[in-house]
VEXDREN-2710 file (C-alpha; in Angstrom, 1 decimal):
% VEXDREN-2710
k/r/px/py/pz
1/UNK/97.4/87.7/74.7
2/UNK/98.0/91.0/76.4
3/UNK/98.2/94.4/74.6
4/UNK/99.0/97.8/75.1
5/UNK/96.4/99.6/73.7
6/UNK/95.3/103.3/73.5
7/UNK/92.7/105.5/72.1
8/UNK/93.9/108.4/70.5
9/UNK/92.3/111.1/68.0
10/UNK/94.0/110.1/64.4
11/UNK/95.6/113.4/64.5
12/UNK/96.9/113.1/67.8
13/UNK/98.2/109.7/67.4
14/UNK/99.7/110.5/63.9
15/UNK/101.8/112.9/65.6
16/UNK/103.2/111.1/68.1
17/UNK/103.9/108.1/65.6
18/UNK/105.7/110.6/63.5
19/UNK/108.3/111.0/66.1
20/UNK/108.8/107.0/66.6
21/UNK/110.4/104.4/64.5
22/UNK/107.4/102.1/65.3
23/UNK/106.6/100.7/61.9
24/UNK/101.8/101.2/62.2
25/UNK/99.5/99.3/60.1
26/UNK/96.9/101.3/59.0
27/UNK/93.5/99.5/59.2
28/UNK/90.0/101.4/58.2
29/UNK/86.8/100.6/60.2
30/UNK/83.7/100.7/58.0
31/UNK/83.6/102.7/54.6
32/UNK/82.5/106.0/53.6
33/UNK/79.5/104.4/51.9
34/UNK/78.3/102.7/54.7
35/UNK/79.4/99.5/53.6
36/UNK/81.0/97.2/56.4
37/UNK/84.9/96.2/56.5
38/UNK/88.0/96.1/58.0
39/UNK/90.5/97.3/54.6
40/UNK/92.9/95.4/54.7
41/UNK/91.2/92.7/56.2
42/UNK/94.4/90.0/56.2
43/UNK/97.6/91.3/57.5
44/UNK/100.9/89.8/58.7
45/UNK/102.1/92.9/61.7
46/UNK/105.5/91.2/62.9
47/UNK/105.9/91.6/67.1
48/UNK/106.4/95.4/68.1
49/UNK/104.6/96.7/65.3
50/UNK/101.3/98.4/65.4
51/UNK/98.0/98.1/64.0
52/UNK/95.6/101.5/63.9
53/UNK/91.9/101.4/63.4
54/UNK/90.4/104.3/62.0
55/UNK/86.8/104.5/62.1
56/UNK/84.5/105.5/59.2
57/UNK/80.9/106.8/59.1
58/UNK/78.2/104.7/61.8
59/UNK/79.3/102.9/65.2
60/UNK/81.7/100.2/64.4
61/UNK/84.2/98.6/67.3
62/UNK/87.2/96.0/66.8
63/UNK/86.4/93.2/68.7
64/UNK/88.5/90.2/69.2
65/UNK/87.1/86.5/69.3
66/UNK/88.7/83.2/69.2
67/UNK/88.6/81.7/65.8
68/UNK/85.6/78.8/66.9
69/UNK/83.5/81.4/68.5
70/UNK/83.2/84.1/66.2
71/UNK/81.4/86.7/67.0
72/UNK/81.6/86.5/70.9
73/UNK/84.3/88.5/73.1
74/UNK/87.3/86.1/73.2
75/UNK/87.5/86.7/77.2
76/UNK/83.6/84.4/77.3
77/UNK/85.2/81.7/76.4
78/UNK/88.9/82.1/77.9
79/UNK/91.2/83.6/80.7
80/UNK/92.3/86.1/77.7
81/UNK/91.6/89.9/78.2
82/UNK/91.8/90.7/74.3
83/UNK/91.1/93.5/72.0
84/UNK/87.8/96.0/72.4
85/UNK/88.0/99.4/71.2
86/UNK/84.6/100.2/72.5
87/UNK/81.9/101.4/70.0
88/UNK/83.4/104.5/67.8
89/UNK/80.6/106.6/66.5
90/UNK/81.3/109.1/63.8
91/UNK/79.6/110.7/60.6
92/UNK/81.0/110.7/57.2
93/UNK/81.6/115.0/57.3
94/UNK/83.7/114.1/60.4
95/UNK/87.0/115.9/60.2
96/UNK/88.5/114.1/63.3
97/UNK/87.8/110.6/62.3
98/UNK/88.4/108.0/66.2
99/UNK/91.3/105.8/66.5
100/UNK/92.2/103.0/67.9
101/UNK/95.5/101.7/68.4
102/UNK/97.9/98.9/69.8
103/UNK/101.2/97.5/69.8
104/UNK/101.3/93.6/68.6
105/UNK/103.0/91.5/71.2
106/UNK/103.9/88.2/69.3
107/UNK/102.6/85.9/66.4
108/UNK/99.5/84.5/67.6
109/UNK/96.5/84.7/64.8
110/UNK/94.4/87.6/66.2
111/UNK/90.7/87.2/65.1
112/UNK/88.7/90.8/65.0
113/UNK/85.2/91.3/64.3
114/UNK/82.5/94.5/64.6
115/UNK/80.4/94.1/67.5
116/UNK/77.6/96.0/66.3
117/UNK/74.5/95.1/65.2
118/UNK/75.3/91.7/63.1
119/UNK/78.3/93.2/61.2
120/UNK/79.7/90.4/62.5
121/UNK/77.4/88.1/60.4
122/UNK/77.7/90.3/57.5
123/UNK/81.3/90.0/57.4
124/UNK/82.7/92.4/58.9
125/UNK/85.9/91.1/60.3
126/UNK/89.8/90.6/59.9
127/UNK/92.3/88.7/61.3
128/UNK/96.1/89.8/61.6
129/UNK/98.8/86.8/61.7
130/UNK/96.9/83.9/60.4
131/UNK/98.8/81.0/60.3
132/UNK/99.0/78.4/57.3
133/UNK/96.3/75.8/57.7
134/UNK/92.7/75.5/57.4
135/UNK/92.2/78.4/59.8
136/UNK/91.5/81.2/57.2
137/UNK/89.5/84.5/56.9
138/UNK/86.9/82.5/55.1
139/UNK/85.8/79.9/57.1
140/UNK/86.0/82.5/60.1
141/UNK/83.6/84.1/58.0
142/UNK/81.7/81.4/57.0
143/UNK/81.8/80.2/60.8
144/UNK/80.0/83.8/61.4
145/UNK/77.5/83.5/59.6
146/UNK/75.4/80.5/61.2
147/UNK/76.5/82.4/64.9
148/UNK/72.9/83.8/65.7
149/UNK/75.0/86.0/68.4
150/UNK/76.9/89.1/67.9
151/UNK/78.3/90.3/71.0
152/UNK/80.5/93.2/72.7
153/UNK/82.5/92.3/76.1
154/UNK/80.2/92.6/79.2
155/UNK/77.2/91.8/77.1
156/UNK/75.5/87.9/77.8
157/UNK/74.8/85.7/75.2
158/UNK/71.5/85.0/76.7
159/UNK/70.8/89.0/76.5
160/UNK/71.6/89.2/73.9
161/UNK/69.5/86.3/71.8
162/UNK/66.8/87.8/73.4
163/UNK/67.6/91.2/71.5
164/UNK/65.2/90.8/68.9
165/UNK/62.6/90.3/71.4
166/UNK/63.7/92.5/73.9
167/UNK/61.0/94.9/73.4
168/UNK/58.4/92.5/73.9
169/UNK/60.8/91.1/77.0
170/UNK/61.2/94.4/78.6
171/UNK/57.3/95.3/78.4
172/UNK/56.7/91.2/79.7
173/UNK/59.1/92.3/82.4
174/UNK/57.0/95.8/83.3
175/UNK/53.8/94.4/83.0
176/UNK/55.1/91.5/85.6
177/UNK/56.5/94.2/87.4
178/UNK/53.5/95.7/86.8
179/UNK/51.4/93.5/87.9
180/UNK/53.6/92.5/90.7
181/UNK/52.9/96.0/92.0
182/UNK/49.4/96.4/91.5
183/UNK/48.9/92.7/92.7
184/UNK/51.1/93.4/95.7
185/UNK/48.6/96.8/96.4
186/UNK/45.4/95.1/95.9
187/UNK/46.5/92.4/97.8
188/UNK/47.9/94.3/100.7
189/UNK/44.4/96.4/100.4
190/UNK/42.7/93.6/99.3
191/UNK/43.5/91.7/102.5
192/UNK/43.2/94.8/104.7
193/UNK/39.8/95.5/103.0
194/UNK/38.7/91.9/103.9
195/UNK/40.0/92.1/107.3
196/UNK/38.0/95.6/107.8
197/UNK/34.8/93.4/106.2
198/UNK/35.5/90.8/108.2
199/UNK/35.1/93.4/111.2
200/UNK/32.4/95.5/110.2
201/UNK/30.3/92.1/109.5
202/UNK/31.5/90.7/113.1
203/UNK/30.3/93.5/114.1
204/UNK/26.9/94.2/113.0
205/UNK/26.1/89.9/113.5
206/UNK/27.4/90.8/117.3
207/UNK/25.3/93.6/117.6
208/UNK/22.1/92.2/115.8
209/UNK/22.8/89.4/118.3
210/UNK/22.6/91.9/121.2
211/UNK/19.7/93.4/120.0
212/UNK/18.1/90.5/119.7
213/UNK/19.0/89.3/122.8
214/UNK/17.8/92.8/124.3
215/UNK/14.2/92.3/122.7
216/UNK/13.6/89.3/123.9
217/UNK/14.8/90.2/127.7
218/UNK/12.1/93.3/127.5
219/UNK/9.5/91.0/126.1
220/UNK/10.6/88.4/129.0
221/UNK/10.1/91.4/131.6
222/UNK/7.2/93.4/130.4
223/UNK/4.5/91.0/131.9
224/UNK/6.9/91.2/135.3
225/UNK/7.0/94.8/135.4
226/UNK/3.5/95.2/135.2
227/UNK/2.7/93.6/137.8
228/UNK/5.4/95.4/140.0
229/UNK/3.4/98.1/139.0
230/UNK/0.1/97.2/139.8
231/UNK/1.2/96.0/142.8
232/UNK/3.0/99.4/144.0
233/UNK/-0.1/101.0/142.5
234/UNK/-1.9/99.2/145.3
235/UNK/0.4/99.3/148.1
236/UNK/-0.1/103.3/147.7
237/UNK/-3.4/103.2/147.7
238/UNK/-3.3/101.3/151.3
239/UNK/-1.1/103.5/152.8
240/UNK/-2.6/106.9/151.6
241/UNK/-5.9/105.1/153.3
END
């Protein structure tokens, strides 16, 4: 299903409606008390008609699913674009309340949910153009409620399970990383440090060897050169005489 759709400050857009004969279905986002609905949450909007979102007090966003994966962006599971107003913050003293509006383009049952949080679960969605059947509002609903999921376009469902846990995830992740690193330094200087041991130990057994090796040449010679020197001691001796 595709859509024009636009984001537009509820002042803005209620001006340039004015001007129009476009017939716009008024939709609120969340309620002043916090509590979290679509009002009116079942509407019929025939083709060329529009449907506005106005957002009330936390972060709310109109999200569209299919109707057997509720609660998950309905572009996961199909070659369809869909709804997303993005997440509209605002406070309940707001005097410029966000906006979010588009132009319906045929009859198709349109399944919209809050991506935030598990409004989705809570029951926080709507569906515009539901067709007679089995396929209500309700079992969407009650559908919602065993998803353990609640997702915004561009988010992965495997991400997001892992939400709940994400803190513990992320600080797993930095203390691999973490440990990557400082494994990855006191290997690299661990294996230089060796190396250097390695050298230094060479070293000195090489030149214990040598001195070794040096003793037991001198010891070898002494007796030798004593003689040579008894013997020059001599051979002085004569000549002088």
């Amino acid at each position: 299903m595709q859509f024009s759709t636009f984001v537009l400050s509820a002042l803005s857009i209620a001006g340039a409606l004015a001007q129009s004969s476009v017939k716009v279905h008024v939709v609120r986002v969340g309620g002043n008390n916090g509590s979290l609905t679509f009002s009116p949450n079942d509407i019929q909007v025939p083709v060329g008609e529009m449907v506005q979102f106005q957002f009330g007090p936390q972060n709310h966003t109109v999200t569209q699913s299919s109707f057997a994966q509720p609660c998950a962006p309905i572009a996961s599971n199909s070659n369809v674009t869909g709804v997303f107003s993005g997440f509209m913050f605002t406070t309940a003293n707001s005097t410029n309340a966000p906006t979010y509006t588009f132009m319906v383009n045929n009859t198709t049952p349109m399944w919209l949910y809050c991506s935030q949080a598990k409004h989705c679960q809570a029951g926080m969605s709507m569906v515009i153009n539901v067709a007679p059947g089995n396929k209500t509002l309700a079992a969407y609903q009650a559908l919602a409620k065993s998803v353990t999921t609640n997702l915004a376009p561009g988010e992965a469902a495997g991400a997001a399970a892992s939400t709940p846990t994400s803190s513990s995830g992320t600080s797993s992740s930095g203390s691999s990383s973490g440990s990557s690193g400082s494994s990855g330094s006191s290997g690299s200087s661990g294996s230089d440090g060796s190396a250097d041991t390695t050298g230094s130990s060479a070293a000195s057994a090489s030149s214990a060897a040598a001195t070794k090796a040096a003793a037991s040449l001198a010891t070898s010679i002494a007796p030798s050169s004593s003689l040579c020197l008894a013997f020059l001691v001599a051979l002085g001796m004569v000549l002088l005489a």
